[in-house]
VEXRO-434714 format. One line per field, with one value per residue (C-alpha): residue number from 0; residue in one letter; x, y, z. Coordinates in nm, 3 decimals, decimal comma. Layout:
<sites>
seq: c(NUM|...)
type: c(a|...)
east: c(X|...)
north: c(Y|...)
up: c(Z|...)
</sites>
This chain:
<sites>
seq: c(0|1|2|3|4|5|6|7|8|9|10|11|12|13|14|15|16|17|18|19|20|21|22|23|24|25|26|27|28|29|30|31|32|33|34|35|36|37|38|39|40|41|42|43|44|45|46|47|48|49|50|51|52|53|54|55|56|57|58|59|60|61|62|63|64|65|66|67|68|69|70|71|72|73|74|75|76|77|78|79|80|81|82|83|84|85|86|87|88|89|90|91|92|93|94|95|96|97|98|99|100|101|102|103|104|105|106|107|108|109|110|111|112|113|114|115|116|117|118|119|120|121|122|123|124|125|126|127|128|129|130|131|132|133|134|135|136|137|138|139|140|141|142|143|144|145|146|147|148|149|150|151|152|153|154|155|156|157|158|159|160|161|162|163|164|165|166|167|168|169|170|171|172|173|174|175|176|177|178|179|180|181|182|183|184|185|186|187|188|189|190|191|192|193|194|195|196|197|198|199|200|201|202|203|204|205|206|207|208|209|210|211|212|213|214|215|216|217|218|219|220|221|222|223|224|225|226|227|228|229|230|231|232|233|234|235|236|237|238|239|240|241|242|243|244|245|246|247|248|249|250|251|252|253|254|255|256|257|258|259|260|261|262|263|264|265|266|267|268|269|270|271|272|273|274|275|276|277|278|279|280|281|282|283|284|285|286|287|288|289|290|291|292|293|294|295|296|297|298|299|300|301|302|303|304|305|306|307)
type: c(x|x|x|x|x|x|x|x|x|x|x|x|x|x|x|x|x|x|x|x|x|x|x|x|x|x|x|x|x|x|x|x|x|x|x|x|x|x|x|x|x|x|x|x|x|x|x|x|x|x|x|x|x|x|x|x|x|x|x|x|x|x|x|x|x|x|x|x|x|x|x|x|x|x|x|x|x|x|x|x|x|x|x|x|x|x|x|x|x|x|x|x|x|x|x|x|x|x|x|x|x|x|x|x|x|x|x|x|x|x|x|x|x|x|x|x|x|x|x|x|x|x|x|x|x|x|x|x|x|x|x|x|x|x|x|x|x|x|x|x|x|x|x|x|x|x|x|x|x|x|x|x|x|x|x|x|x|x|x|x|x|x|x|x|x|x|x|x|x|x|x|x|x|x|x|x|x|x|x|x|x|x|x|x|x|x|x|x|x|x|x|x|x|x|x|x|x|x|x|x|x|x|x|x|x|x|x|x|x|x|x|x|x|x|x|x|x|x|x|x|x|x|x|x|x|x|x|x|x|x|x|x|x|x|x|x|x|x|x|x|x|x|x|x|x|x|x|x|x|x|x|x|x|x|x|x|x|x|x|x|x|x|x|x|x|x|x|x|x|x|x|x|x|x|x|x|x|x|x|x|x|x|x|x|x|x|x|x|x|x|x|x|x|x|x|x|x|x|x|x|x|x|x|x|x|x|x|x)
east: c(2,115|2,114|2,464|2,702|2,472|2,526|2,899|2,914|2,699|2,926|3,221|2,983|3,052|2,684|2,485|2,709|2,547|2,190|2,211|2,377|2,123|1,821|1,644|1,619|1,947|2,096|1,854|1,958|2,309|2,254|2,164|2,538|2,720|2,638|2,835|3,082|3,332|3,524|3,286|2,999|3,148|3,284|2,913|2,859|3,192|3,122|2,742|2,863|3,154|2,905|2,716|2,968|3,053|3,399|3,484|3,688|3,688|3,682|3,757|3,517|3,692|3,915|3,931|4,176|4,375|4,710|4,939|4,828|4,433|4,623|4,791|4,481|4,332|4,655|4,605|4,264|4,347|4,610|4,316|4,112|4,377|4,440|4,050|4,060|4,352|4,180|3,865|4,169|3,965|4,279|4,215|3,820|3,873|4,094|4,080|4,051|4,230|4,141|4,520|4,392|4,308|4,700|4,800|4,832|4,665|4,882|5,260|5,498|5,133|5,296|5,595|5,318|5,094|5,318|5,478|5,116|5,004|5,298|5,284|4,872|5,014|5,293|5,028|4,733|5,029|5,140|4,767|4,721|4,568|4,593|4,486|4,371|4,412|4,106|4,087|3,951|3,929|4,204|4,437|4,546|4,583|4,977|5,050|4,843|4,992|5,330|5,262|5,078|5,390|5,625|5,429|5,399|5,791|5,755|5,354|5,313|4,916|4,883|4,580|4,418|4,122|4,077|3,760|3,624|3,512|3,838|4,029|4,355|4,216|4,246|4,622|4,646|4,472|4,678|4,980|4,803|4,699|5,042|5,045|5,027|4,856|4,488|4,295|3,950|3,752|3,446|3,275|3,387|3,176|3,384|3,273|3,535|3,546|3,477|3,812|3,961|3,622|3,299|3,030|2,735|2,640|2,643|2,999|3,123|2,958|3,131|3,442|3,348|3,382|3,650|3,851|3,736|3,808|4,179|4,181|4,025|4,237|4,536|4,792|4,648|4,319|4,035|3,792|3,486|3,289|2,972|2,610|2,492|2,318|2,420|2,809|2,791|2,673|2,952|3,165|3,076|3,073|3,434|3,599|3,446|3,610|3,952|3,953|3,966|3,852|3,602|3,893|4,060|3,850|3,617|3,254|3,263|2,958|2,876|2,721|2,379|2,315|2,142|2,206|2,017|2,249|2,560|2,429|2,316|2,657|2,845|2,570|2,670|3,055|3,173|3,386|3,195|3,342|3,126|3,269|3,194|3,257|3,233|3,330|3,196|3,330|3,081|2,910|3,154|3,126|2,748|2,698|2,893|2,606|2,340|2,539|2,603|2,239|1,889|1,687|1,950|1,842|1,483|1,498|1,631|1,377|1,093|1,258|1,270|0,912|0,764|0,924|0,869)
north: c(6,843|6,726|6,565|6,823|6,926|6,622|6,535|6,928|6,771|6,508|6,720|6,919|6,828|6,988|6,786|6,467|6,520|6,592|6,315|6,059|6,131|6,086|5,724|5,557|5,645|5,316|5,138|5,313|5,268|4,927|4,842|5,004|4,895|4,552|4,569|4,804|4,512|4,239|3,979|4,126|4,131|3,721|3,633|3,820|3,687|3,377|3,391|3,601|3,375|3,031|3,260|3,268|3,618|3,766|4,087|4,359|4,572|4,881|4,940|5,283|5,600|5,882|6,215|6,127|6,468|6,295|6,023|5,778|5,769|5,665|5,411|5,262|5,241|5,045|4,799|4,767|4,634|4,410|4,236|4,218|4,043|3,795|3,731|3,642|3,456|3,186|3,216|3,054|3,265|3,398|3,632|3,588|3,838|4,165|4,497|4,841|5,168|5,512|5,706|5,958|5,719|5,622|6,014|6,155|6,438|6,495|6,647|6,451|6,284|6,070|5,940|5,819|5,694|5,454|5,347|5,292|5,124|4,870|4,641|4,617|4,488|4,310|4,131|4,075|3,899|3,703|3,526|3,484|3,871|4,170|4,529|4,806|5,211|5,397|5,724|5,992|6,397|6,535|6,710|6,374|6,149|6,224|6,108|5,807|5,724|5,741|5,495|5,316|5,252|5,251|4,896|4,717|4,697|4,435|4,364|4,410|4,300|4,603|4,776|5,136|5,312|5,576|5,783|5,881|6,234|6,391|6,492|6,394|6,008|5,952|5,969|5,797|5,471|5,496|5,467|5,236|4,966|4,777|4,419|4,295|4,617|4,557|4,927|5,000|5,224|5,435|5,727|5,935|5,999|6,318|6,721|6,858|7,200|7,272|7,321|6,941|6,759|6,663|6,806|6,661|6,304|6,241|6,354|6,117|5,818|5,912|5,941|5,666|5,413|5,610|5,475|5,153|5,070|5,170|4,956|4,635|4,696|4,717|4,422|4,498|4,355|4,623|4,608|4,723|4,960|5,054|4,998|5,090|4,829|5,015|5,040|4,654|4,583|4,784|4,621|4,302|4,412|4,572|4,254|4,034|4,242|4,239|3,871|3,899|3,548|3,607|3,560|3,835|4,112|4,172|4,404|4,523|4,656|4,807|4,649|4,686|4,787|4,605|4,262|4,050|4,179|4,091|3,730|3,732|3,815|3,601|3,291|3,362|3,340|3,656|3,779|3,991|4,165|4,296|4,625|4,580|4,825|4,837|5,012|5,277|5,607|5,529|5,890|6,040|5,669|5,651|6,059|5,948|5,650|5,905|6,109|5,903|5,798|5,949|5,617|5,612|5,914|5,815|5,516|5,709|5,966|5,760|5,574|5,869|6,028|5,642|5,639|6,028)
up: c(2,919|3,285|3,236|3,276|3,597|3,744|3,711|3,895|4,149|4,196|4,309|4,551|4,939|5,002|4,734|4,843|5,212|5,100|4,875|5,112|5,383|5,174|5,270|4,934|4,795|4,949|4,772|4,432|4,527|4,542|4,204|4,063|4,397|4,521|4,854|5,066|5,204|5,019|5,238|5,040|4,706|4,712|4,615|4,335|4,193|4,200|4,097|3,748|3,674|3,744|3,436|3,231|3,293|3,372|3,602|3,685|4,004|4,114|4,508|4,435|4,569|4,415|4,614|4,850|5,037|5,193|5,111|5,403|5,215|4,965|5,076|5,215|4,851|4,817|5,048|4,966|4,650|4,790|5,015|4,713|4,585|4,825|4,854|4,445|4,493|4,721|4,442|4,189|3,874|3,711|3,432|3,474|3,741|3,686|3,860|3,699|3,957|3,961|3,982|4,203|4,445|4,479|4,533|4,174|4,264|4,562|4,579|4,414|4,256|3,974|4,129|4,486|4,249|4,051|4,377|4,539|4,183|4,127|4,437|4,317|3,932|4,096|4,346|4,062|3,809|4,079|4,084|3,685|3,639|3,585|3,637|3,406|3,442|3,410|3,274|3,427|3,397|3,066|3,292|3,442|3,071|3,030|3,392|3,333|2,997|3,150|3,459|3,199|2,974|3,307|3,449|3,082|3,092|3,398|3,332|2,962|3,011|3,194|3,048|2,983|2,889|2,648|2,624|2,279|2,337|2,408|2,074|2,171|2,203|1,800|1,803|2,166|1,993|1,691|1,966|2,173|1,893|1,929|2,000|2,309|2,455|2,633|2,582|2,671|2,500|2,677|2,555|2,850|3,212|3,309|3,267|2,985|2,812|2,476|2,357|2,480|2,387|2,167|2,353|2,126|2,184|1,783|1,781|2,039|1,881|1,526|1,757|1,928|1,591|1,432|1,768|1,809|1,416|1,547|1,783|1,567|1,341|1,533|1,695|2,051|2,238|2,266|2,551|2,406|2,735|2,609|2,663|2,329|2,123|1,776|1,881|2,000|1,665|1,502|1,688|1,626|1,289|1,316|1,451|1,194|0,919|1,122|1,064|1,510|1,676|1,968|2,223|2,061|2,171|2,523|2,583|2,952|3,070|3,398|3,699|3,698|3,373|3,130|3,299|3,041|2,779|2,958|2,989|2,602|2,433|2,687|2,594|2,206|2,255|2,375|2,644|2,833|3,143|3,439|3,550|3,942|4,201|4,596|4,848|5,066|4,892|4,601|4,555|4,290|4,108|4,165|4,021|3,682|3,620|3,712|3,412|3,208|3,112|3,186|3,247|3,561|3,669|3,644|3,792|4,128|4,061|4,026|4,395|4,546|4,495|4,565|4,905|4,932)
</sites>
């Protein structure tokens, strides 16, 4: 019930002051965002992959208002970049963009965005990886799609995400399952009407594995995002029964969340891919985990009233 009021919270400049100012929230932060610069971030690279783990980033940050913010998101990417490049990690380590953070949003959105976005896959192929679109809000899907489909005809292991709630995501997997296509599938973290998406939470799981069977099934490589012990077990179950080897398909968890589990599948032969995000925009990113799942919002609840 609290979801929906939180993902309004997260696009309200008032409850991003009040909640910004508030002495524990750093704390909180913390646990989802382990550090604002790319200094901070080198150590928990390398102390996840020494674990076995791989990881993509997210330089957190999406509501940008003129073309030079995003450019900046740009080059933040490109000194990600050259910071993985002297890590030599390769594919262990790929990045995942927001599109409004490149200036989709903006005038002319979709033709700044897959300018800004380019020299970022150009720059990640260049040092063995790659970089995967993330979804966000429906409005923005076709636009993504399309940069999406524009990249894989230079950087075919360009990736995407598709979010199960939405009804349109059926037929986008059915498109998407094609070989050599990497897709990620998430149950969705954004406020959407009624009439564009499931609304109850046993809806979007039945969504959820009607999509990812798609996807096993298919010629491409899903990227399983979920938390969920049932849907892990599905689709571990799914893969088996799609004859798919345990390189063949990824689980990509978020920072933060449920660490032991990351460090379980990856000890039984899985790839499993830390979603890790820094940065110091990280309120709209940090609202969506609040969202997403109430033991978040406990947890920074329960921090709160203990430093109150």
């Amino acid at each position: 019930m609290l979801g929906p009021v939180i993902l309004a919270a997260s696009r309200s400049d008032r409850m991003r002051r009040l909640i910004s100012a508030a002495p524990v929230t750093k704390q909180v932060v913390d646990r989802f965002i382990p550090g604002e610069t790319v200094t901070d971030i080198v150590p928990i690279v390398r102390e996840l992959t020494d674990r076995g783990l791989e990881l993509t980033m997210d330089v957190v940050g999406e509501d940008i208002t003129n073309p030079e913010q995003a450019a900046a998101a740009r080059d933040a990417y490109l000194a990600l970049i050259a910071h993985l490049k002297d890590l030599e990690l390769g594919e262990r380590v790929e990045m995942s963009v927001k599109l409004s953070m490149f200036g989709q949003a903006l005038i002319n959105g979709h033709e700044l965005a897959l300018a800004n976005v380019r020299p970022v896959v150009e720059a990640a192929a260049a040092i063995g990886t790659t970089v995967t679109l993330d979804a966000e809000d429906h409005t923005t899907l076709d636009s993504m799609f399309a940069i999406h489909e524009e990249l894989r005809k230079d950087f075919p292991q360009t990736g995407c995400v598709i979010q199960a709630y939405l009804f349109r995501t059926e037929a986008d997997a059915r498109r998407l399952a094609a070989a050599g296509s990497r897709v990620r599938i998430v149950k969705g973290a954004y406020k959407e009407p009624a009439e564009v998406a499931y609304q109850q939470k046993h809806e979007i799981d039945k969504a959820y594995v009607r999509v990812l069977r798609t996807l096993m099934d298919g010629e491409g490589y899903p990227m399983v995002g979920s938390h969920d012990p049932r849907l892990i077990a599905i689709a571990q179950e799914l893969a088996h029964r799609a004859g798919r080897k345990a390189d063949e398909y990824e689980f990509q968890m978020l920072y933060g969340i449920r660490g032991d589990e990351h460090l379980r599948l990856a000890a039984e032969g899985h790839r499993m891919r830390v979603y890790t995000a820094y940065g110091t925009d990280w309120y709209g990113y940090f609202m969506r985990r609040l969202a997403e799942k109430p033991a978040n919002l406990r947890f920074f609840l329960r921090s709160m009233v203990s430093k109150g």
